[in-house]
Rosetta silent file (secondary structure, phi, psi, omega in degrees, C-alpha in Angstrom):
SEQUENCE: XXXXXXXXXXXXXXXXXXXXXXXXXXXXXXXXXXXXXXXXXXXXXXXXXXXXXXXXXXXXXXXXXXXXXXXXXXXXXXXXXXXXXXXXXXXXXXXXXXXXXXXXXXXXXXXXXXXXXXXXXXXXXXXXXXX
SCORE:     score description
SCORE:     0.000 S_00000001
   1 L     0.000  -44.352  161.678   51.320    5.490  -23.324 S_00000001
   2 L   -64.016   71.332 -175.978   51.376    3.047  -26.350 S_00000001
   3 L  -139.622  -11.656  177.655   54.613    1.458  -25.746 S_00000001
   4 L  -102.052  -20.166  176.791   53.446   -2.151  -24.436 S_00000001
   5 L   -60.735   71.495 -176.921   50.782   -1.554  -27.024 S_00000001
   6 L   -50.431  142.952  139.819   51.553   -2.633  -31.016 S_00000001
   7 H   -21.578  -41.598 -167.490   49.783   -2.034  -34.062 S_00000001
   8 H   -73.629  -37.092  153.659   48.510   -5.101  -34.739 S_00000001
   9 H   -23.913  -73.504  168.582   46.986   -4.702  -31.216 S_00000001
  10 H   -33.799  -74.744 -178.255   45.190   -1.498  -32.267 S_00000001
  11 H   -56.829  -35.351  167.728   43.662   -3.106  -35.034 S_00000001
  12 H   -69.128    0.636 -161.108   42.385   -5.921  -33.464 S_00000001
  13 H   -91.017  -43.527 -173.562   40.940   -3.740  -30.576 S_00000001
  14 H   -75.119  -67.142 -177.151   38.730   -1.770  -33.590 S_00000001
  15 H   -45.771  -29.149  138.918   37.385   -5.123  -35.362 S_00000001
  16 H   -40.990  -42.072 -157.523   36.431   -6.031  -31.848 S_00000001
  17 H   -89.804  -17.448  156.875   34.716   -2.930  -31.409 S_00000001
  18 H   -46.607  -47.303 -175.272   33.407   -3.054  -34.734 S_00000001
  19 H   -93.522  -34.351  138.387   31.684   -5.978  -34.169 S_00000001
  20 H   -50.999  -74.110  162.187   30.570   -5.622  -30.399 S_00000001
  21 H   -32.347  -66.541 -172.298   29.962   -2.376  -31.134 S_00000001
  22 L   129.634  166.176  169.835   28.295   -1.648  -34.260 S_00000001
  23 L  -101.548  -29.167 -157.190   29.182    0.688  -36.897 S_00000001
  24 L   -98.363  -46.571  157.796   26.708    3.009  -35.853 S_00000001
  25 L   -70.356   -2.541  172.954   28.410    3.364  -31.684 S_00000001
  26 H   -49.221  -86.597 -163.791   31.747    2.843  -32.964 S_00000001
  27 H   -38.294  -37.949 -161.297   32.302    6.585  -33.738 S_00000001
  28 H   -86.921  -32.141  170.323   30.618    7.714  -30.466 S_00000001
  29 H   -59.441  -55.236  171.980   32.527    5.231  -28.382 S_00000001
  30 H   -54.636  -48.062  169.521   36.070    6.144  -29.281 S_00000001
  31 H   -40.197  -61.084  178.016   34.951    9.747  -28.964 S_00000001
  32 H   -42.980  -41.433  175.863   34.365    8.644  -25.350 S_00000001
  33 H   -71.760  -26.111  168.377   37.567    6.917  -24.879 S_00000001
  34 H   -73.490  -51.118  160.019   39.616    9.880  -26.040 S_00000001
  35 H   -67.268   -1.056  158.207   37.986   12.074  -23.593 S_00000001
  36 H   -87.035  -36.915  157.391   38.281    9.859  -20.964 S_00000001
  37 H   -40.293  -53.386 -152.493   42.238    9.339  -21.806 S_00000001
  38 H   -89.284    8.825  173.762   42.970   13.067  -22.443 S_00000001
  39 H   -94.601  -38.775 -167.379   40.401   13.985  -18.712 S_00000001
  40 H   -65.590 -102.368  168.688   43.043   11.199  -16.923 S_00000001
  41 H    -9.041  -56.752  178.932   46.036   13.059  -18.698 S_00000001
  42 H   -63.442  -59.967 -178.214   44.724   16.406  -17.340 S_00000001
  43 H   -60.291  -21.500 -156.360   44.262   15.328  -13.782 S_00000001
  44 H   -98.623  -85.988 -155.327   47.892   13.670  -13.848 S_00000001
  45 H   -34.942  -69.693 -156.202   48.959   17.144  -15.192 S_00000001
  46 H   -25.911  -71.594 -172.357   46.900   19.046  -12.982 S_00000001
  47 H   -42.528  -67.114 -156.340   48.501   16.990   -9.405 S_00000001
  48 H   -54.676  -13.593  175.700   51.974   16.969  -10.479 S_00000001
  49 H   -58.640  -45.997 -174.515   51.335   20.975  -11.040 S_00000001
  50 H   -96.983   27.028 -177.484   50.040   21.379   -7.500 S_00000001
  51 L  -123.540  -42.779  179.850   52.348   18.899   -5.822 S_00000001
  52 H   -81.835  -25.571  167.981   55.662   21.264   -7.507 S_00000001
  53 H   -88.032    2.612 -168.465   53.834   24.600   -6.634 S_00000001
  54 H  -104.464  -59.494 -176.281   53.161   23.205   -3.459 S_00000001
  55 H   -79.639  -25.906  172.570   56.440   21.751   -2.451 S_00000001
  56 H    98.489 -125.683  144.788   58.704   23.977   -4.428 S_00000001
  57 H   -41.593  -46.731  171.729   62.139   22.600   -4.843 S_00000001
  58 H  -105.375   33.999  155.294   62.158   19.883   -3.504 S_00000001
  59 H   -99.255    4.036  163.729   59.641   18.566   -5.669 S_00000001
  60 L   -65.414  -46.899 -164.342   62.912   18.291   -8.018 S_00000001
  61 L   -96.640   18.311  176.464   64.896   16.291   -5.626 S_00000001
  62 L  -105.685  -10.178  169.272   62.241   13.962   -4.842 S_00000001
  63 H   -86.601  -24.831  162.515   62.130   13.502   -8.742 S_00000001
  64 H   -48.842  -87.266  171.006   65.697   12.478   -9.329 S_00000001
  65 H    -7.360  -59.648  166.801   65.410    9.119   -7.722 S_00000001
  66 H   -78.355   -4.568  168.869   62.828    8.229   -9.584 S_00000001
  67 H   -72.722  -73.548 -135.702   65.112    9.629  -13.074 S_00000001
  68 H   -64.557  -48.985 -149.633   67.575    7.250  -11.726 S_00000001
  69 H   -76.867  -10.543  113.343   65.723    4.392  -10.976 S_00000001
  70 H    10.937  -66.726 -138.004   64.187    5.204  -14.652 S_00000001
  71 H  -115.813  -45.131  163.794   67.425    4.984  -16.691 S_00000001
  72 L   -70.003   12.948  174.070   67.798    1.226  -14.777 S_00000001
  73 L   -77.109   -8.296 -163.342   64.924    0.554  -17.081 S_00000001
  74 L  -110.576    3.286 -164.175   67.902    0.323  -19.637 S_00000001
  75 L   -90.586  112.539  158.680   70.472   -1.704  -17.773 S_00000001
  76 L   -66.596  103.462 -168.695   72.109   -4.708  -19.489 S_00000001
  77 H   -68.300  -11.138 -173.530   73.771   -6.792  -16.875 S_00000001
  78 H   -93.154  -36.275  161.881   76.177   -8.240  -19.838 S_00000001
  79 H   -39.521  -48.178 -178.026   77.327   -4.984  -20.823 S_00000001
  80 H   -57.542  -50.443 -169.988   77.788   -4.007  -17.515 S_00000001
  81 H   -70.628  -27.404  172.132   80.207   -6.742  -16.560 S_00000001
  82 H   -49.009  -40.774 -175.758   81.908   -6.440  -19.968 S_00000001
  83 H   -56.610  -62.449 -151.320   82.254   -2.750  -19.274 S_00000001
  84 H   -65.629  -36.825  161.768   83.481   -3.349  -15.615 S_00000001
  85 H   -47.810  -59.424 -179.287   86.050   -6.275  -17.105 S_00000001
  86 H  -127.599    9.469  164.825   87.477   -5.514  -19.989 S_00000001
  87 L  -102.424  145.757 -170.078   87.752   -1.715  -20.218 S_00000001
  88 L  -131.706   46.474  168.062   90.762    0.095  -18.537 S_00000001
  89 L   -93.530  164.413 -159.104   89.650    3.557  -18.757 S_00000001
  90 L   -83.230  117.526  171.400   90.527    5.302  -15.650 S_00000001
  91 L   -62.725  170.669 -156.254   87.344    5.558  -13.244 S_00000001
  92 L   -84.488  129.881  175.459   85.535    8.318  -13.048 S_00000001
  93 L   -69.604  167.993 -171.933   85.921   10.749   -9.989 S_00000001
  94 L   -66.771  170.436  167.553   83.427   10.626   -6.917 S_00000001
  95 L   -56.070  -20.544  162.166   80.749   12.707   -6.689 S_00000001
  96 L   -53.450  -41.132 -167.808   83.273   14.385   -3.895 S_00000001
  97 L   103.596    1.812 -158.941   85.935   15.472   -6.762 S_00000001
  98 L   -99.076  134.748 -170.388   88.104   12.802   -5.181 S_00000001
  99 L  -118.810  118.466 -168.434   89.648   11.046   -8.544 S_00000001
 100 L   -63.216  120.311  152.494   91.528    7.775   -7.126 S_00000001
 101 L   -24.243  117.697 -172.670   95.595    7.763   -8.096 S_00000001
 102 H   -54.387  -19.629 -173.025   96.500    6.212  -11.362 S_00000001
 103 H   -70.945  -15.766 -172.505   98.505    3.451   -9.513 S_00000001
 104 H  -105.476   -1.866  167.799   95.690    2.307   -7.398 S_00000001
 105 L   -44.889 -107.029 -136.706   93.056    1.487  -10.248 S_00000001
 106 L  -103.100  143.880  146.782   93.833   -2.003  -10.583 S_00000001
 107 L  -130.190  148.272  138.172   96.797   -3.869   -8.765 S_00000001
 108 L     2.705   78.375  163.430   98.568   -6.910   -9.716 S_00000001
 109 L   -70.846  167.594 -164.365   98.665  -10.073   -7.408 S_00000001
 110 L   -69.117 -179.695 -179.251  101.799  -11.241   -7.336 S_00000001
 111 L   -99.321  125.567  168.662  102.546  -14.383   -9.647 S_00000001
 112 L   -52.796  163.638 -146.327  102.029  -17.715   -8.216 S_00000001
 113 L   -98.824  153.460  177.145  104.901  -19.502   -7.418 S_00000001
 114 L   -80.966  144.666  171.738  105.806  -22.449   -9.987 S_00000001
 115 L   -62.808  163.006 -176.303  105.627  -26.223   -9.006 S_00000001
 116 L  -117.581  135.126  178.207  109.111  -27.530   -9.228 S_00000001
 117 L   -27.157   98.946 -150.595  110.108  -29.800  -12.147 S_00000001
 118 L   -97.774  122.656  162.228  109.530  -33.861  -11.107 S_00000001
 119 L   -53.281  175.935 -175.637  112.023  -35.688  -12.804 S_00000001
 120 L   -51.238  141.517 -171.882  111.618  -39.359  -14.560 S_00000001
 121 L    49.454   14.775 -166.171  110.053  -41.674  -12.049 S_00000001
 122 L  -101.587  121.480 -171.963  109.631  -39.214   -9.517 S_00000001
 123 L   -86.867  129.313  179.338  106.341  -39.764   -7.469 S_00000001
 124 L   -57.768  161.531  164.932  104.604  -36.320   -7.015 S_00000001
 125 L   -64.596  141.487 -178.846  103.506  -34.734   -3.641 S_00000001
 126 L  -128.243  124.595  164.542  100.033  -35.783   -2.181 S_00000001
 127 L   -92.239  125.820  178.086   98.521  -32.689   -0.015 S_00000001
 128 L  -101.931   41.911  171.564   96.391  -35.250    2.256 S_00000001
 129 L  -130.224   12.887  161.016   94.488  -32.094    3.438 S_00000001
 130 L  -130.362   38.359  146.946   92.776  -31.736   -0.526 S_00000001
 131 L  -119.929    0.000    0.000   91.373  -34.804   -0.731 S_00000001
């Protein structure tokens, strides 16, 4: 719940309330604020209880999606291309079982063909269709 939240935050939130507050409603206020946090927290519990005894199973496979899209809370796009670049492990079979032939990971293009060697004084070729 605290996770956009710092210390330094924290502290500054009580020397506000210390000072807005009072020394003498401080204590009663926070009291409030926990039980309003931990009544919120109950009610969240409570629905997702009666939304999984309600739907059964497939309150699981309506929760995956949101695991996945979860776990892209973590996704480095520079890693990714590094991974997808420079690593030559073998991919990973499909979700099918179908694992792709080693010969067909990666192919080759062929090697571009060499310019041919202009001799001393020799005026090069002009392609008038790349300028």
């Amino acid at each position: 719940m605290f996770d956009s939240i710092g210390w330094g935050e924290i502290v500054v939130l009580i020397v506000a309330g210390l000072f807005i507050l009072g020394p003498e409603r401080l204590p009663s206020a926070a009291a409030w604020a926990a039980r309003a946090i931990r009544q919120v927290r109950d009610y969240a519990t409570g629905a997702r209880e009666q939304l999984r005894g309600e739907l059964g199973p497939e309150f699981d496979e309506l929760r995956k999606p949101l695991e996945e899209l979860r776990g892209l809370r973590n996704f480095n796009p520079r890693t990714a291309v590094q991974r997808t670049l420079f690593d030559d492990d073998p991919p990973a079979p499909k979700p099918n079982g179908h694992a792709p032939k080693p010969n067909m990971t990666k192919s080759t293009p062929p090697p571009a063909p060499t310019p041919p060697i202009l001799t001393k004084n020799e005026v090069p070729p002009v392609d008038p269709d790349a300028t």
